[in-house]
N, C-alpha and C positions, 0 to 999 in steps of 0.2 A: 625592409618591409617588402613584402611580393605583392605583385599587380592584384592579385586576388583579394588582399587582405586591404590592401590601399582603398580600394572597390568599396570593400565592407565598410573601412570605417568612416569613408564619403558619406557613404548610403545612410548608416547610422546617424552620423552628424546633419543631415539636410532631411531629415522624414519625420523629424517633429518627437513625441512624448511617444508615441505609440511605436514607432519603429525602434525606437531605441527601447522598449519594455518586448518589445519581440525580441531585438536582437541580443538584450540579456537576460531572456528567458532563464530561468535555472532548470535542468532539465529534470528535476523530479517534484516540480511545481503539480502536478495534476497527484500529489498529495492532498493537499488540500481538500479535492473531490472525493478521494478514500477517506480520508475524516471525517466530512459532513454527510458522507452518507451513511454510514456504517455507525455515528451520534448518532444520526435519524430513525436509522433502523433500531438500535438500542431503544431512543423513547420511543418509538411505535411499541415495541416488544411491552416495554413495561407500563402502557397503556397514557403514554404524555404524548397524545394524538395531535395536540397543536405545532406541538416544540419540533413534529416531525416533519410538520406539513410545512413549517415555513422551514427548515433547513432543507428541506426537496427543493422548497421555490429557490433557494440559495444556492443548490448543489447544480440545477440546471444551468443559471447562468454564470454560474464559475466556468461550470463545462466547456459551454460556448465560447466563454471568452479564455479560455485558454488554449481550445484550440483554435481560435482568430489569431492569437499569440502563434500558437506553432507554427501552422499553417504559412504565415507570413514570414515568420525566422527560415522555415523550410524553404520557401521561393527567394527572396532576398538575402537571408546570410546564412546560405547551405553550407559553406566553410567551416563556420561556429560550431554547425550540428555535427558535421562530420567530427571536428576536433573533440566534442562533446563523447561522442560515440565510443571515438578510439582512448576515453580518458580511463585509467584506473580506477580513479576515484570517486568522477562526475559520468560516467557512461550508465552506471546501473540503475542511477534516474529515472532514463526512459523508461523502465519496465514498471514508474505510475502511471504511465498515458494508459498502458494492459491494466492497468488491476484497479485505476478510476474510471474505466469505462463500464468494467464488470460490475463493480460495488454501488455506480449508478442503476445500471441495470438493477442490479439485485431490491435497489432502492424502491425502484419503478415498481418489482413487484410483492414487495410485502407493503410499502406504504399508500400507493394507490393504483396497486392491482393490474399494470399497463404490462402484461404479457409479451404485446407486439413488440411495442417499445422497446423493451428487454430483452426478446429474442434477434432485435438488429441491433443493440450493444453487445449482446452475446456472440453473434458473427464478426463483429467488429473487433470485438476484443481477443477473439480465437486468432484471426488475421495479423492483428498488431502483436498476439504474443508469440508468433510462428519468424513474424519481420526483427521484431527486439531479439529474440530470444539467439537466434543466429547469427545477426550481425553484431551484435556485443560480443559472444563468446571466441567468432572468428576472427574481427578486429582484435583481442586481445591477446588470442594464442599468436597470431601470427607476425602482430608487431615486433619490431628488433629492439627498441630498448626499451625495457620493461621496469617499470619503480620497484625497489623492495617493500617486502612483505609492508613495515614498519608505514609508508606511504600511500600505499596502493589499496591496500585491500581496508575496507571499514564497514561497519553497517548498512549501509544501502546496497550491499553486493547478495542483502538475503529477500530482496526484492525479487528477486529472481524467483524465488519460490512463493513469496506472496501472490507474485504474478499469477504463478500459475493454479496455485489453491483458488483465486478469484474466479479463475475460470472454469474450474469444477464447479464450486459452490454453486453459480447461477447456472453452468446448465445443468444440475441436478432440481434445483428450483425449477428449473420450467422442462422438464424431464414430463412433467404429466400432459405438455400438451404437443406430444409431439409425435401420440397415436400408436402406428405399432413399431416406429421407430424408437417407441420409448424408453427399449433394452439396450440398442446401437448407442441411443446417447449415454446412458448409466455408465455403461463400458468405459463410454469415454473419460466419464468425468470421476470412475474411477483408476484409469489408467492416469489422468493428472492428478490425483491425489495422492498415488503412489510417486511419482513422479519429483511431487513438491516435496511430498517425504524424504526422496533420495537427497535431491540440493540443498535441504534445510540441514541434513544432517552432515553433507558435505562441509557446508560452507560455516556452518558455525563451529565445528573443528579447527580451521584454519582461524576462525576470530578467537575463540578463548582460547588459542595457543599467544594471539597477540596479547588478548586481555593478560596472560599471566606471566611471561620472556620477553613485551616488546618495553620501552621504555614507553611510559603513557603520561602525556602532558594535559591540563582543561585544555586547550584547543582542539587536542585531537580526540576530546570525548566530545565528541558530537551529540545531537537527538536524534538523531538516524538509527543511532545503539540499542534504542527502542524498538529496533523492530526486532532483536533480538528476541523480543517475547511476542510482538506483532505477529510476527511469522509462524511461530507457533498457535497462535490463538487461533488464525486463519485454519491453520492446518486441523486445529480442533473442530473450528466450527464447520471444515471439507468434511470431516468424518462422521460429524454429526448428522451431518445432510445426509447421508448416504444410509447410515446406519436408522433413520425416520424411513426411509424410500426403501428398505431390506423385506420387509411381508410382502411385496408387491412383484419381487424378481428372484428367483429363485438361489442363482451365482451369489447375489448379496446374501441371502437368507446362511447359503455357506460357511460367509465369509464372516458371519457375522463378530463369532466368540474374535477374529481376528481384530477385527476392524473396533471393537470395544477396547481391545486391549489395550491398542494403539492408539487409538486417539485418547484414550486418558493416559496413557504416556506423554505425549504431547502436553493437554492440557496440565501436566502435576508440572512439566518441565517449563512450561508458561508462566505457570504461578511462582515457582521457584526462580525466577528470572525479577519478576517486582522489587521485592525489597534490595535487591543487590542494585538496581539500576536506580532507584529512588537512593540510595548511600550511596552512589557514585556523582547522583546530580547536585545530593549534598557537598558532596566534597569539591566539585568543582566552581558552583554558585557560591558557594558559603565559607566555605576554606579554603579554598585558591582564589575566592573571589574576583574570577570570570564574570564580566559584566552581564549581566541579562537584558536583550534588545530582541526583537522580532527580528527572524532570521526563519527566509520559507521549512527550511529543515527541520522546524517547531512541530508543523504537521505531520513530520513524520513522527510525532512521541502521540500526540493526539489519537492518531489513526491505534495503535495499540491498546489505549487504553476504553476505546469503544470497542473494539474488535475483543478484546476481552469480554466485557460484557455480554457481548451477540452471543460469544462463542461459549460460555459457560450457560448462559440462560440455555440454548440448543442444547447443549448437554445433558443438563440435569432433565430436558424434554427425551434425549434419545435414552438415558439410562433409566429413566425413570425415577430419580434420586430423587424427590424434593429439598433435602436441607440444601444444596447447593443453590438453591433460589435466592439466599441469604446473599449472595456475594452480587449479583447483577443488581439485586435493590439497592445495594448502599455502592457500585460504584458507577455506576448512570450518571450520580450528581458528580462523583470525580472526573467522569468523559465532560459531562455536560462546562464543567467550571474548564475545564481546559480548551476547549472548543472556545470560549469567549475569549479567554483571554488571549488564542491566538487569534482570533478575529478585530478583536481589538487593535491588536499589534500590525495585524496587517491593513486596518484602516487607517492609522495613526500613520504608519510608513508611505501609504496610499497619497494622506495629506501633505505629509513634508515634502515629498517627491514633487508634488503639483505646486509648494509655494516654491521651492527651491529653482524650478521652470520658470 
C-alpha cells in the first residue's frame, strides 16, 4: 500500500459516516438528480403539478448534498477521484455531475420558472462538460493498459452524449432570454446536438457489437444499459427544442425538414430499444435470477424512462402529431412507479447503513 493510499484509508476510517459516504461516493451518483427532475418535468408536462413541486424540493437537496459529497471526496480522497477518472468502466459517471446540473436547471425552468437560476446551472454545467468531457477521454486514450472491450466499455460510456444533449436542451430553453445574443446561443446549442448525435452514434456501435459477439452474463447487464434509450430520448427531446425555437431564427427555419428527420430517427430508435431492454431485464431478474437490491445504477434506468416521456410529449408539440400524446399519458405513471421504487431502495439502504454504524 502507498503513502497516498494509507492517508486515504486513515482518513476514511477516523471521519465518521459522512466521510466515508464521500469517500465512496459512486461516481455517477448525481443520477439520481437526472431522474427526479426530468419525473418532475414529465408530471409538470402532463399537468401533476404537485407530484412536480415536491420532487423539485427533492431534487434540490439531493443536489446539495451530493455535491457536499463530492466536493469533500475532492479535497480529502482526491486519489479515489483520480482512480475513478482514469476507470473504463466507472470514469463515465462523472459526465452525471454535467447532465444533473443541466436537467435541474431545466427543472428550475419549466416547473418554477427560475430563469436566473437555470442560467448559472447552465454556466456551470457548460464548465463541468468542457472539464469531464476532456479529462475522461485523455485519461483513457493515453493510459497504458487498457481493459478489453468485454470489461471496459458498458452503458454509462453513452453518458457522454446525454451530457452533452443536456446542455443543448437548457440553453435552448432559456435561449429567449438572452436578447440579441439569442442566435450566438441557438448556434451553440445546435452545434451540441449535433455533437451528442456524432457520440451516441459512435458509442452505441461499439455497444451492440458487445450486445451481440461479447459473452454476456446478469452481472454484466447492468441498469446503465438503459441509457441505451436514455440517450436517445435526450437526443429527441435536443431536437425537439430546437425544431419549437425554428420560426424565430432563420438558419433553423433551414434546417428545419433536417432536423425533423432526425430527431424522429432518434426517437423511432428509442422506442425500438424498450421492449428489448425490458426482455433483457426479464431475463436477468427472472431467469438468471440476479438478485434485485438498490444499487445507485438503478437511477440510471429511471432517468430513461422519464426522459422518454419529456422527450415524446415535446415531440408530438414540435411535429405537431397529436396521437403521440397517447404514449406520455400512459408512461408518466411507469417513470412515476419507478422513481419510488428507487427512492425507496435508496431510503431503505439509507437506514441499514445507519443501523449497521
Amino acid at each position: 500500500m502507498t503513502t497516498t493510499q494509507a492517508r486515504t484509508t486513515e482518513a476514511t476510517a477516523n471521519g465518521g459516516a459522512f466521510s466515508r459516504a464521500a469517500a465512496d461516493l459512486f461516481p455517477g451518483y448525481f443520477a439520481l438528480v437526472m431522474a427526479t427532475g426530468i419525473v418532475s418535468i414529465a408530471a409538470y408536462l402532463l399537468t401533476m403539478t404537485k407530484a412536480a413541486w415536491a420532487l423539485l424540493f427533492v431534487n434540490v437537496a439531493a443536489y446539495v448534498s451530493l455535491w457536499l459529497l463530492l466536493i469533500t471526496r475532492l479535497i480529502r480522497f482526491f486519489p479515489r477521484v483520480r482512480s475513478d477518472m482514469m476507470d473504463h468502466a466507472r470514469g463515465p459517471g462523472f459526465f452525471t455531475v454535467v447532465a444533473g446540473t443541466c436537467v435541474l436547471g431545466s427543472q428550475l425552468v419549466i416547473v418554477a420558472g427560475r430563469e436566473r437560476a437555470a442560467l448559472a446551472l447552465w454556466l456551470a454545467g457548460l464548465l463541468l462538460w468542457a472539464l469531464v468531457m476532456y479529462a475522461f477521454f485523455t485519461f483513457i486514450t493515453v493510459r497504458e493498459e487498457k481493459p478489453t472491450l468485454e470489461t471496459g466499455l458498458n452503458g454509462t460510456w453513452l453518458l457522454a452524449a446525454v451530457a452533452t444533449q443536456s446542455v443543448s436542451v437548457l440553453g435552448t430553453l432559456l435561449a429567449d432570454h438572452f436578447g440579441a445574443q439569442r442566435e450566438t446561443l441557438l448556434f451553440l446549442t445546435l452545434c451540441m446536438f449535433l455533437l451528442g448525435c456524432m457520440l451516441y452514434l459512435l458509442l452505441i456501435t461499439l455497444i451492440f457489437y458487445r450486445f451481440s459477439f461479447v459473452n454476456f452474463t446478469p452481472i454484466l447487464m447492468t441498469p446503465p444499459y438503459w441509457i441505451n434509450m436514455g440517450a436517445v430520448a435526450i437526443t429527441t427531446l435536443a431536437g425537439a427544442r430546437l425544431i419549437i425555437a425554428a420560426p424565430s431564427w432563420s438558419l433553423l427555419g433551414e434546417l428545419l425538414p433536417f432536423l425533423k428527420g432526425f430527431t424522429l430517427f432518434f426517437w423511432a430508435a428509442g422506442t425500438w430499444w424498450i421492449p428489448l431492454l425490458f426482455v433483457l431485464g426479464f431475463w436477468r431478474h427472472v431467469r438468471k435470477r440476479f438478485p434485485l437490491r438498490y444499487d445507485p445504477q438503478y437511477w440510471g434506468m429511471v432517468f430513461p424512462l422519464g426522459m422518454y416521456t419529456v422527450c415524446t410529449f415535446q415531440l408530438s408539440k414540435a411535429l405537431n402529431f397529436e396521437p403521440l400524446m397517447f404514449i406520455p399519458r400512459c408512461f408518466i405513471y411507469l417513470a412515476l412507479t419507478a422513481w419510488l421504487a428507487a427512492f425507496a431502495g435508496l431510503v431503505h439502504s439509507l437506514f441499514f447503513r445507519r443501523a449497521d454504524a
